[in-house]
N, C-alpha and C positions, 0 to 999 in steps of 0.2 A: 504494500500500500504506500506509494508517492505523498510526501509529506505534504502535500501541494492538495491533493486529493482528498486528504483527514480532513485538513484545516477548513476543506468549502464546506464538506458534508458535516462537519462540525457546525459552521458556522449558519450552515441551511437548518441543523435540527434547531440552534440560539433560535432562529427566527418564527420556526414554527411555536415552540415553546411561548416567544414571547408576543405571539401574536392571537392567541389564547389564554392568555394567562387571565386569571380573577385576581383582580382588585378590588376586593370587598371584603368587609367583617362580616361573615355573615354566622348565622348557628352556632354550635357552642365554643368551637374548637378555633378557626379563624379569628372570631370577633373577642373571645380569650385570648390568643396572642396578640393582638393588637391593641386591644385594651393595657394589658401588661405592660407593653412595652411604651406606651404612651407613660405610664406610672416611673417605669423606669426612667425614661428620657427626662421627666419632672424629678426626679430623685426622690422620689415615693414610692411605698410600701401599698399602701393603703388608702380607701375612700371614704371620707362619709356618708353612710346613709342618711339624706336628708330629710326622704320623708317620716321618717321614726321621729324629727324632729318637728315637722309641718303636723303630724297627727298629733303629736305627743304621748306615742307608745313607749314603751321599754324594748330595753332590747331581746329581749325573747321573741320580738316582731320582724327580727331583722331577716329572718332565710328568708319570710316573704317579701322582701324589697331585695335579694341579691341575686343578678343577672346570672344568665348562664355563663361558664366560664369564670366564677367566682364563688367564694364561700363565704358565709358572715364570722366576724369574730366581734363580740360585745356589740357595738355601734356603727362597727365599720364593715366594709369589703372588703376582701383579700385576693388575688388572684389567684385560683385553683393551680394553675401551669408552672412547669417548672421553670425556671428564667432564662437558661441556654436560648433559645428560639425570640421571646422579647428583646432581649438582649443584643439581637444580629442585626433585627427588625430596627432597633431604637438606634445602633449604632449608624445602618443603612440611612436613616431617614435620616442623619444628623450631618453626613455626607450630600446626601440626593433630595432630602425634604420627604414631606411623608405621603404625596400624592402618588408616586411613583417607586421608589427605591424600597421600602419594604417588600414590596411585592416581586420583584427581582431577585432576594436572596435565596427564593428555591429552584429558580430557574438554572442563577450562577451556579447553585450545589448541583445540580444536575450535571453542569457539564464538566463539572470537576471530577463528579464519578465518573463520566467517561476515560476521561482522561488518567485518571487515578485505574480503574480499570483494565486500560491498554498496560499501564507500567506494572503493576500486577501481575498480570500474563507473562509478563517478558521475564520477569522477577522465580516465575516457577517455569522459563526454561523456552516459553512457547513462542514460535518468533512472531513474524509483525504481522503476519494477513491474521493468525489465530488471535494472536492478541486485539485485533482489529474486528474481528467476528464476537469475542466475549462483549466488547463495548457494545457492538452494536446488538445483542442481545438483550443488554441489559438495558438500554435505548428505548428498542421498540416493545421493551414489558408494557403492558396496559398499567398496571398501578404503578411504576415508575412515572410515567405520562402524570399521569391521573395527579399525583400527589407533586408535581414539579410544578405543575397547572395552578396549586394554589398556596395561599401563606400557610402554609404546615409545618410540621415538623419534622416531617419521614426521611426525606429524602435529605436535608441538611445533616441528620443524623447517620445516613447513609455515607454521607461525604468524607466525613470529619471520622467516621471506622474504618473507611479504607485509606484514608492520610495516614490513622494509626498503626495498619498492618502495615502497609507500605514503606512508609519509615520506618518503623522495627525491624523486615526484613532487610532493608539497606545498612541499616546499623550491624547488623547479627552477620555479615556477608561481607563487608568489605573489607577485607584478607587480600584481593585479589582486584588487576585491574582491569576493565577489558579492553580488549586490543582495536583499533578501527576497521579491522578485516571480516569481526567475529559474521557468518553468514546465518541465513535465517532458516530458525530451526535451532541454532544453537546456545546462543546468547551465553552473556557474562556468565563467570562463575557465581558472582554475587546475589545474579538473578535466577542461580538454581541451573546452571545452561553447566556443559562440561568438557568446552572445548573455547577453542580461541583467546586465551588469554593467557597475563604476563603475569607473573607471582611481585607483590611488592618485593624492594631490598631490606628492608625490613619487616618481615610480616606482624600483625595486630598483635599477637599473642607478648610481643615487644612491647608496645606502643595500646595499651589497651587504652588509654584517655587521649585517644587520639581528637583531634576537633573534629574532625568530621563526623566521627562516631559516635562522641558525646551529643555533639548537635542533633544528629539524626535521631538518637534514642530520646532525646529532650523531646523532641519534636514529637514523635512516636507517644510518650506521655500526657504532653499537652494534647493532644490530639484526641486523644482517646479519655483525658479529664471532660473536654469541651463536650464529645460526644456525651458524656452522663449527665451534664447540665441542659442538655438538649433532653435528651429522651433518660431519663435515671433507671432503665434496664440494661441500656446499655455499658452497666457495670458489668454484665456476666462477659463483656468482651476482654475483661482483665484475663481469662482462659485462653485464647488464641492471640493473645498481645504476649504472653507468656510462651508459648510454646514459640511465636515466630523472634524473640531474644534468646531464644536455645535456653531456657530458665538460668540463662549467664545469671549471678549475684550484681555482678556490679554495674548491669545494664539495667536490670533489673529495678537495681538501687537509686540510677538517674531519671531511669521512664517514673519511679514516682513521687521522686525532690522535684521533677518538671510538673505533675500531674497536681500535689499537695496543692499550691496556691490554689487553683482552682475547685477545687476540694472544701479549700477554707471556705469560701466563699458562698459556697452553696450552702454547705453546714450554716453558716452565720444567716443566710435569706431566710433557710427554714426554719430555724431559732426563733427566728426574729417574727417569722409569721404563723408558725405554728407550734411556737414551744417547747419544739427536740428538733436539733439537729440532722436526724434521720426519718423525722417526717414529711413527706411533701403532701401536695391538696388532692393526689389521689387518694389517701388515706392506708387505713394499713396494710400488709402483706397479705394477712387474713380476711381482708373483708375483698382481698383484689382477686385471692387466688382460691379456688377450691378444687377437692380431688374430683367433683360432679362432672366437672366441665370438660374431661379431658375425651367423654364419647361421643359428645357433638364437635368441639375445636381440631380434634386429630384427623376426620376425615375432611372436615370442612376447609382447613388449610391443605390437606394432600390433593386435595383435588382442583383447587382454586390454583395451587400452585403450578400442578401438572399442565391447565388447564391455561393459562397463561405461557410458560416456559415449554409443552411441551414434555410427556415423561422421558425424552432425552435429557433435559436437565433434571428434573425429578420425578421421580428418586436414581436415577441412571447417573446421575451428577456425584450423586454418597459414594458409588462403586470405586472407590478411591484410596490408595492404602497411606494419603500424605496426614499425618494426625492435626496439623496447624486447619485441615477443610473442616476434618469431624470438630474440634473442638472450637471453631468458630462459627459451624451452622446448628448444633444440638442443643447446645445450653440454651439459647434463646430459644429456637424453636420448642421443645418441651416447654421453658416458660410459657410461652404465649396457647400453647395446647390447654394452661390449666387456667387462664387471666381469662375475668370474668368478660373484656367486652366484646363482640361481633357479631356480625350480621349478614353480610354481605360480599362480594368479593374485593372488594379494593379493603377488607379488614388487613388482607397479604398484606399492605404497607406496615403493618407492624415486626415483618419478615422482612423487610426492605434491606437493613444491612447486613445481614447475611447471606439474601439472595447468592452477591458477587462469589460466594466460596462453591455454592452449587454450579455456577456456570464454569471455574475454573475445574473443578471436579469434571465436567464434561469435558473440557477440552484436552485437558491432560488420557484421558480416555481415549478421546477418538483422534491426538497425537500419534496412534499405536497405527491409525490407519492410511492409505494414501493419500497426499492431499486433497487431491480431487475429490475424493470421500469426503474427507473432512472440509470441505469448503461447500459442497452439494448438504451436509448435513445443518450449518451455519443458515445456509440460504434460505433449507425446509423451516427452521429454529424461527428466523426474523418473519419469513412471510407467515406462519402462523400466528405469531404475533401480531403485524397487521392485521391479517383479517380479524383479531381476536378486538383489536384496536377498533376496527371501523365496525363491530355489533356491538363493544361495551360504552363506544364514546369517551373514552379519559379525557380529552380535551373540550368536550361540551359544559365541563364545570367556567371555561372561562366566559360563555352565556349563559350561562344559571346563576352564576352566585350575584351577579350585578341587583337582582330584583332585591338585595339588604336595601342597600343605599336607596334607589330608589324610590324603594317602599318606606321607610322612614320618612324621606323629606316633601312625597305624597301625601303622608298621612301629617310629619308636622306644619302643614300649610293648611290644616283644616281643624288641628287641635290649639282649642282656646289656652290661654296662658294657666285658668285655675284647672285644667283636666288631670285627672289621675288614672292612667291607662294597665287595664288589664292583657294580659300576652304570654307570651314563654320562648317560641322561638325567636323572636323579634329583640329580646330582656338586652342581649351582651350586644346587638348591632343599634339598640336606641342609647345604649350608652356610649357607644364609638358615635355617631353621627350625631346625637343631640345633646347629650350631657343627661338626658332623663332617666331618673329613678323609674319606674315602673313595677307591678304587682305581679306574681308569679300566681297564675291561676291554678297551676298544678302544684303550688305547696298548699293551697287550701282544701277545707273542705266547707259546706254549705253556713254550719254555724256559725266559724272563724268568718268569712265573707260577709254574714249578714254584722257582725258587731264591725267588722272594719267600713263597711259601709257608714255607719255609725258616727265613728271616727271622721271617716271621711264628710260627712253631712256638716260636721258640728265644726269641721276646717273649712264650709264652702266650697268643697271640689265636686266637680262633676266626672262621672265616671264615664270612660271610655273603653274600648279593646279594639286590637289589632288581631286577629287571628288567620289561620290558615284555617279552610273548611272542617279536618280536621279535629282542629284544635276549638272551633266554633259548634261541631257536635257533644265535644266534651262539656263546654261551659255549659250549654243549655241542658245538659240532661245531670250536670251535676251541683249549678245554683239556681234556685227559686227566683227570679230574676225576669223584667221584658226588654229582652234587646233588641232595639230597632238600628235593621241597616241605616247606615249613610250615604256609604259609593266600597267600591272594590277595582281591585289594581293588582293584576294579576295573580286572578285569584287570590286575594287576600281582601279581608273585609275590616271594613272601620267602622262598630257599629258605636250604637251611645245607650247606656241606659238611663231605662225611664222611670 
C-alpha cells in the first residue's frame, strides 16, 4: 500500500466521518458528557438545583429535578460520567470553541485507531497490505462508524488502548534496529518480524533506562491511565499492558510513576463527588455486575460481534497461541458478559477496545496463507461490513441526534418564563441548551406529583411537558392529570396542563 494511497483513503474516511457527524446533547449519554465538561471548563464540580429553591423543598426532592446524565447529592447535581471524555471535550472546545470542536474528538480518535492499528500489525510481524487490511476492518465495523459518528466515549477509549499497547510493545522490543531494506512480510524485530535487521552496539539489557524506552513505556502508562478516566473498565487493560512489557519490573515500575498522576486525579474527582475514591456515578460493582446476566450478554455479544466482523474475526480471530490477544480480548469481554446494561447491537461498543486484538488474531492466522488468500479474505471481511453498514445505518445518528437542539429551542420559544416542564428524555439536552431545571416524570409516582403540583401552585408556575409519544402514554396512564396538546415537532409534543 503506497503511502500516497493510505493518506487519500484516510483522508476520504476524515471526510465521511465528518460529514455525518452529530452535534448535539442529546439523551443520556451525549448530553452527560457535554454537560460535564461544560462544568469542567467553569472549574466546577457541581450544580444547583434551583428549583428545590423556587418550591422550597428539601433536599430529599432533588433526584426529581436531576437531569439524565447526573445524580443529586444534598442540593446539588453531580455528573454521573467519569471525567476522561468531559475533559477532551472541554479541552477541545477551549482550542476550537464549543460549536464545533467537541464534536470532533471522536472523529480524531477514530483515525488515530487506524493509524495506531496499521503500526500494531506491523509490530506483530505482518507487513503493510495486512496491516493495511486490519485498519480497514476495523474502519468499516458498523459500531466503530456508529460511535465515531457521535460525542461518546467508545471509540476515544479505543484510541488511547491501542497508544497503550503500542507503546508498550515499542518499549519491550527495542533491542534491535531495523534496517531500511527490511521487505514486506517481514518487519523489524521490534515489531515481532524476524528478519532484516541490525542488533544495536550496545544492546538494552546495557542500557535498560534508555530514553527512548523510558519514554515509550511512560507513554505506554499515560496512555492506558487516560484510557480509565475515559471508560474506568478499562483498568482490566492493566492485563495485556503487562504481558506486552514482558512483566519486565522496571518497565513495569515506569508504565505506573507515568500512569499514578492520572490516577490521583481521578481518585481526588470521585472523592470529591462521591465520597471514596473508588466510587464513580455508575455506582457499585455489585449493583453493575450480576452472575444473571451472563445467559443473555454471552450470546448477545457473540453474535453481534460475528455479525459485524464476520466469524472470521470471531471467534476465528481467538485461534491464536500469542497470550498478549487472549489476555487483552477476555478480561473485558467476560466483564461486559456479566454488566448489567444492553440492548441492542451497537451495545458491541463496549467491546470497542479490544475489538483491535481479534482482528490481529485473524490476520496472524490467515498470515499462514497465500496472499492472495489473504487479501481475497480482507476484501470478503470489509464488504461484509459495508453491507452490514448500509442495513444498520451507523452514520444516520449524524441526522437523528440534531432533533435535541432543535427540539428545545422549538419548544423554548413557546415556554412562558414562570413554566415548570415535565420530560425525561429531553432533562440533560434542556440543561445543555437552556440552563433549565426541569421535572423527571419517571422519578415520580401519582401522589408525589399531585403534592408537587402543590408546591408548584403556591410558586405560581405553570406546568408544562415535552415528551416523546412514548413517554406521553406513560404520563397519562400514570398521573391523574388533563393535558392538552399545544403543537408537536417531530414527533415530540408540548403539551400544558390544565
Amino acid at each position: 500500500m503506497k503511502p500516497a494511497l493510505a493518506a487519500l483513503l484516510l483522508i476520504a474516511y476524515a471526510t465521511i466521518l465528518v460529514r455525518h457527524v452529530s452535534r448535539a446533547a442529546g439523551g443520556a449519554d451525549s448530553s452527560g458528557y457535554l454537560n460535564e465538561a461544560r462544568l469542567i471548563a467553569a472549574g466546577k464540580q457541581s450544580l444547583p438545583i434551583e428549583l428545590l429553591t423556587t418550591l422550597h423543598l428539601g433536599a430529599d426532592w432533588a433526584y426529581i429535578f436531576t437531569p439524565l446524565g447526573f445524580t443529586s447529592s444534598g442540593r446539588v447535581m453531580i455528573p454521573a460520567y467519569p471525567p476522561g471524555l468531559p475533559a477532551h471535550f472541554a479541552i477541545a472546545a477551549a482550542v476550537g470553541g464549543w460549536a464545533w470542536a467537541p464534536f470532533l474528538v471522536p472523529p480524531i480518535a477514530a483515525l488515530a485507531c487506524l493509524a495506531l492499528m496499521f503500526v500494531l500489525a506491523r509490530q506483530f510481524g505482518l507487513g503493510d497490505s495486512a496491516a493495511f487490511g486490519g485498519a480497514a476492518i476495523l474502519a468499516a465495523c458498523p459500531v466503530f462508524i456508529f460511535m465515531a459518528a457521535q460525542p461518546m466515549s467508545d471509540v476515544v477509549a479505543t484510541a488511547w488502548t491501542l497508544a497503550a499497547i503500542v507503546a508498550a510493545l515499542a518499549a519491550s522490543r527495542h533491542d534491535v534496529i531495523p534496517t531500511l531494506s527490511a521487505s514486506e512480510g517481514e518487519g523489524p524485530v521490534w515489531a515481532g518480524g524476524t528478519k532484516s535487521y541490525v542488533r544495536t552496539a550496545q544492546p538494552h539489557r546495557f542500557l535498560p533506562f534508555a530514553p527512548l524506552r523510558v519514554g515509550m513505556t511512560a507513554l505506554a502508562g499515560a496512555a492506558f491511565a487516560i484510557s480509565v478516566c475515559v471508560r474506568p473498565s478499562n483498568v482490566l487493560m492493566v492485563i495485556p499492558l503487562a504481558f506486552a512489557l514482558r512483566f519486565r519490573i522496571r518497565l513495569l515500575l515506569i508504565a505506573a510513576a507515568a500512569a499514578l498522576p492520572f490516577g490521583i486525579v481521578m481518585m481526588i474527582w470521585n472523592h470529591a463527588l462521591f465520597g471514596n475514591a473508588m466510587t464513580t456515578g455508575y455506582g457499585s460493582v455489585s449493583e453493575m455486575v450480576k452472575w444473571s446476566y451472563v445467559r443473555e450478554r454471552l450470546p448477545h455479544y457473540s453474535f453481534w460481534l460475528a455479525a459485524q466482523l464476520t466469524p472470521l474475526v470471531f471467534p476465528l480471530g481467538l485461534f491464536t497461541r500469542r497470550a498478549l490477544l487472549w489476555a487483552w480480548f477476555v478480561p473485558l469481554f467476560v466483564f461486559y458478559c456479566f454488566y448489567g446494561a444492553y440492548e441492542t447491537w451497537w451495545y458491541t461498543r463496549f467491546l470497542l477496545p479490544v475489538i483491535p486484538a481479534l482482528i490481529i488474531g485473524f490476520l496472524l492466522i490467515a498470515s499462514r496463507f497465500p496472499r492472495a488468500v489473504v487479501a481475497a479474505l480482507i476484501v470478503a471481511i470489509v464488504g461484509f461490513a459495508v453491507w452490514q453498514d448500509r442495513r444498520l445505518g451507523p452514520l444516520n445518528v449524524g441526522a437523528d441526534e440534531p432533533m435535541y437542539p432543535e427540539t428545545i429551542h422549538w419548544a423554548e420559544r413557546q415556554l412562558p418564563r414562570d413554566a415548570i416542564v415535565l420530560n425525561q428524555q429531553f432533562s440533560g439536552s434542556f440543561l445543555y441548551y437552556s440552563g433549565r431545571d426541569t421535572v423527571r416524570f419517571d422519578e415520580l409516582d401519582n401522589d408525589r406529583f399531585q403534592l408537587l403540583r402543590a408546591y408548584a401552585g403556591a410558586a405560581n408556575l405553570r406546568w408544562y411537558a415535552l415528551l416523546t409519544p412514548e413517554e406521553l402514554e406513560q404520563v397519562r396512564g400514570r398521573f391523574a392529570a388533563n393535558w392538552t396538546p399545544l403543537s408537536q415537532h417531530r414527533g415530540m409534543w408540548l403539551m400544558r396542563l390544565d
